[in-house]
C-alpha positions in Angstrom: 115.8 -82.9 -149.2 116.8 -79.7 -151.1 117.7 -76.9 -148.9 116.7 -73.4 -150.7 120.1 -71.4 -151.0 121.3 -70.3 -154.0 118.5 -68.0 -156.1 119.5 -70.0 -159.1 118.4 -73.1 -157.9 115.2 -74.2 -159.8 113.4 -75.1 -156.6 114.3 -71.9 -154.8 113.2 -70.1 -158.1 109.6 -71.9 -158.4 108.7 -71.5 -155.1 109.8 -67.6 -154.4 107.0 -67.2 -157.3 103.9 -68.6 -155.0 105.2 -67.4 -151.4 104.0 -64.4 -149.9 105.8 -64.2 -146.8 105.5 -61.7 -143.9 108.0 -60.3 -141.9 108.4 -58.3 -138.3 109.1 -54.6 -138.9 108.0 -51.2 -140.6 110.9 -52.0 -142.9 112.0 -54.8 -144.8 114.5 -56.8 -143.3 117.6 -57.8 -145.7 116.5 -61.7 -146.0 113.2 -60.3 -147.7 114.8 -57.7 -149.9 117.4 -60.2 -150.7 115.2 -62.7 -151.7 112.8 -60.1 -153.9 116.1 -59.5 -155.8 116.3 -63.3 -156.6 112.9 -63.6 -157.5 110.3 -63.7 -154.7 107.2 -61.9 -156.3 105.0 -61.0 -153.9 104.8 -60.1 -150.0 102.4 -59.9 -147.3 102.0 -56.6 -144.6 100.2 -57.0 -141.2 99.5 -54.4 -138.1 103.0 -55.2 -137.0 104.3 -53.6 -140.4 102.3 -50.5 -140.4 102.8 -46.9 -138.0 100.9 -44.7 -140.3 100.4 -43.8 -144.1 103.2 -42.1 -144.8 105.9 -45.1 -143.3 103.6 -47.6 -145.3 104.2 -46.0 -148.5 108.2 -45.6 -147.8 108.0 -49.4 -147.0 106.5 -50.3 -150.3 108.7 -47.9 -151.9 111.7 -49.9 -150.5 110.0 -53.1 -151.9 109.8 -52.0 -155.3 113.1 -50.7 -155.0 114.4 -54.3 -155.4 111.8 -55.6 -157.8 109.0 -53.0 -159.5 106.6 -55.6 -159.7 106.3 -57.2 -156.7 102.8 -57.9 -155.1 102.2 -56.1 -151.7 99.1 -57.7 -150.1 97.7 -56.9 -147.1 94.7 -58.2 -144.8 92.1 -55.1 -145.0 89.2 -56.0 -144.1 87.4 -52.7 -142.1 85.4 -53.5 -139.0 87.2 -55.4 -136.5 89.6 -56.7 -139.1 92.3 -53.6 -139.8 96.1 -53.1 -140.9 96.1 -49.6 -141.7 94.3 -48.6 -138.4 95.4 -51.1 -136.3 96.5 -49.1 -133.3 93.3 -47.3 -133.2 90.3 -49.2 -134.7 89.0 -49.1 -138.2 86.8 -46.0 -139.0 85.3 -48.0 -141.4 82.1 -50.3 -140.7 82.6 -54.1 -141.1 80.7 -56.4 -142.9 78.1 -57.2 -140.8 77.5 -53.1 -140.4 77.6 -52.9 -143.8 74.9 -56.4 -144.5 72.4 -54.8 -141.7 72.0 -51.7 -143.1 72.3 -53.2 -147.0 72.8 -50.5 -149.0 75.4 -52.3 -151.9 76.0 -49.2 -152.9 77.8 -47.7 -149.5 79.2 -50.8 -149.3 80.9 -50.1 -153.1 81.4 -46.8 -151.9 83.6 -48.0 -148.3 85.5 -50.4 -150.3 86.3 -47.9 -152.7 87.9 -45.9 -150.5 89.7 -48.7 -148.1 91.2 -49.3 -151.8 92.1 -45.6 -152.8 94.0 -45.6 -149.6 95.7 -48.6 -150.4 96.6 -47.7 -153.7 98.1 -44.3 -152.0 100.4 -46.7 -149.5 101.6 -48.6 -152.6 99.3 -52.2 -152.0 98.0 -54.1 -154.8 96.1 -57.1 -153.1 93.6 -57.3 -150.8 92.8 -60.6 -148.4 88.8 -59.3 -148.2 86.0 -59.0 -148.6 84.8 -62.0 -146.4 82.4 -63.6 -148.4 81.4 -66.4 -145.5 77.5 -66.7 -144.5 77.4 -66.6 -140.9 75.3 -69.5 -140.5 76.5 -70.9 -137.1 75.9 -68.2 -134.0 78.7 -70.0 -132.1 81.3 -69.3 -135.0 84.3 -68.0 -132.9 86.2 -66.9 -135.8 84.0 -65.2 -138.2 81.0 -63.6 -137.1 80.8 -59.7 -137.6 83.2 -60.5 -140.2 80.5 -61.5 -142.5 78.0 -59.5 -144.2 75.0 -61.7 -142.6 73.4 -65.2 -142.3 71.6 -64.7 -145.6 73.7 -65.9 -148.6 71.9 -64.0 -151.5 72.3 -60.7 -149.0 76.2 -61.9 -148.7 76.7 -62.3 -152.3 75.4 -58.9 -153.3 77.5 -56.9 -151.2 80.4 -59.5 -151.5 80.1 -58.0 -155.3 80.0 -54.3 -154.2 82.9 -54.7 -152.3 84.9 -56.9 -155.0 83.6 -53.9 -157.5 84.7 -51.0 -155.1 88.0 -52.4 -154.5 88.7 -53.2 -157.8 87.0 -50.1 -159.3 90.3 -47.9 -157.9 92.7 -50.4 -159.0 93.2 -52.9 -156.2 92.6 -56.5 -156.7 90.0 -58.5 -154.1 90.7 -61.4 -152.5 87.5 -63.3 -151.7 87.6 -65.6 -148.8 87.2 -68.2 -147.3 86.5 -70.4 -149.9 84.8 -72.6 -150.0 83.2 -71.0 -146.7 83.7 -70.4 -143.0 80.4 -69.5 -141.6 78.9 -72.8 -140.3 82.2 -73.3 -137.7 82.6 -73.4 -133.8 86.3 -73.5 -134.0 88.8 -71.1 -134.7 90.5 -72.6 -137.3 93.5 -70.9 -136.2 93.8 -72.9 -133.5 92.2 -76.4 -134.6 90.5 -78.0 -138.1 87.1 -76.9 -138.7 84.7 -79.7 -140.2 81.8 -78.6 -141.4 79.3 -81.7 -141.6 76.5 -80.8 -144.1 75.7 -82.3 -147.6 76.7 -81.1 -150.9 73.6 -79.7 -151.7 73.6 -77.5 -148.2 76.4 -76.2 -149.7 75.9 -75.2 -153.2 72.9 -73.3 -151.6 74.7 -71.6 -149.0 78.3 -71.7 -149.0 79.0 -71.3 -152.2 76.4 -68.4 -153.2 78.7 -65.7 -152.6 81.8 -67.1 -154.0 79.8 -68.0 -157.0 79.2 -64.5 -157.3 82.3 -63.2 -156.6 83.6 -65.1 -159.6 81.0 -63.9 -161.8 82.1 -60.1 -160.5 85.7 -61.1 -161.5 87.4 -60.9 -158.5 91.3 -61.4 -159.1 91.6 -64.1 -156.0 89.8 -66.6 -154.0 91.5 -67.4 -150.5 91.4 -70.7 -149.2 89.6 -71.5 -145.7 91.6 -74.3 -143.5 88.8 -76.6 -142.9 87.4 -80.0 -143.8 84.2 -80.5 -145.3 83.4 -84.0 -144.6 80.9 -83.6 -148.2 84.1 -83.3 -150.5 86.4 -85.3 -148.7 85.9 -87.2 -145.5 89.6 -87.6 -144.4 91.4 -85.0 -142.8 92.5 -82.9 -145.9 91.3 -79.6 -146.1 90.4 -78.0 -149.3 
């Protein structure tokens, strides 16, 4: 077992290159600056990080103060799903606002401005849009997360969104590949399995994400559940 210590060790070095930790505070505690100094390229912000614009924009500051080009990421989603309004509710519409009224192009338009403010806070990477087809009405997890049950309605506004954020310089992060919809557990509590055939899925789940591809989207988040289909065992994608 090889115990991550010393910044020049070659394990410690690979794997500050693919973490993307969090952290408790609205500044960054010395083991996170530390390790950005030795190499770890990217970081992850939550509610718990955030009081307002202004203290999000010093934070990042004090990141890149250590390394200019490390990754801030942050989980942005609108709707019920915020970070930079977490203490009092989004003032954007969610997804499922945004898929009833299906207009692509407000949807472009809110996820162009969720971006610009991002961009003015200092974050480069976005965990949204959700790009999950609500398929299962008991889905604890997801619901008015996603743009709707229809997944040629979810892949045209998962493509706004992707454009909108992208458009003002903040890369998506589509998730949650290779879809969440069709659940009734909370896969942060338990595994998801998801019991339908491969061709269910190439016409369902996989119609957004498909499209989010095609729109270029710079990531594609993983879900944490087991589709019986692709694997049978309990190994999630």
């Amino acid at each position: 077992m090889t115990t991550l210590v010393h910044g020049s060790d070659t394990l410690t070095r690979d794997a500050l290159t693919v973490l993307q930790p969090g952290f408790v505070g609205t500044t960054a505690p010395d083991w996170l600056l530390r390790r950005i100094g030795e190499g770890l390229s990217s970081v992850g912000l939550f509610g718990r990080n955030i009081a307002d614009p202004a203290q999000l924009a010093a934070l990042t500051a004090q990141l890149r103060a250590e390394r200019d080009d490390v990754l801030v990421a942050i989980d942005e989603e609108g709707g019920d799903v915020t970070r930079l309004e977490v203490r009092q509710g989004s003032s954007f519409p969610g997804n499922y606002a945004l898929g009833s009224v299906d207009d692509v192009e407000l949807t472009r338009a809110v996820a162009r401005e969720l971006g610009r403010r991002l961009v003015e806070c200092g974050v480069d990477l976005n965990w949204a849009p959700s790009a999950d087809v609500n398929s299962n009405a008991e889905n604890p997890v997801i619901g008015v997360r996603s743009f709707g049950p229809d997944p040629d309605l979810v892949a045209r506004h998962t493509v706004a969104y992707v454009d909108g954020l992208q458009g003002v310089g903040v890369a998506a992060c589509t998730k949650h590949f290779p879809g969440h919809g069709d659940t009734n557990v909370d896969s942060h509590d338990a595994l998801p399995r998801i019991d339908v055939d491969l061709a269910t899925l190439h016409a369902r789940e996989l119609v957004p994400f498909r499209a989010a591809v095609a729109a270029g989207t710079k990531a594609v988040m993983s879900a944490h559940i087991l589709l019986s289909a692709l694997d049978p065992t309990v190994r999630p994608p």
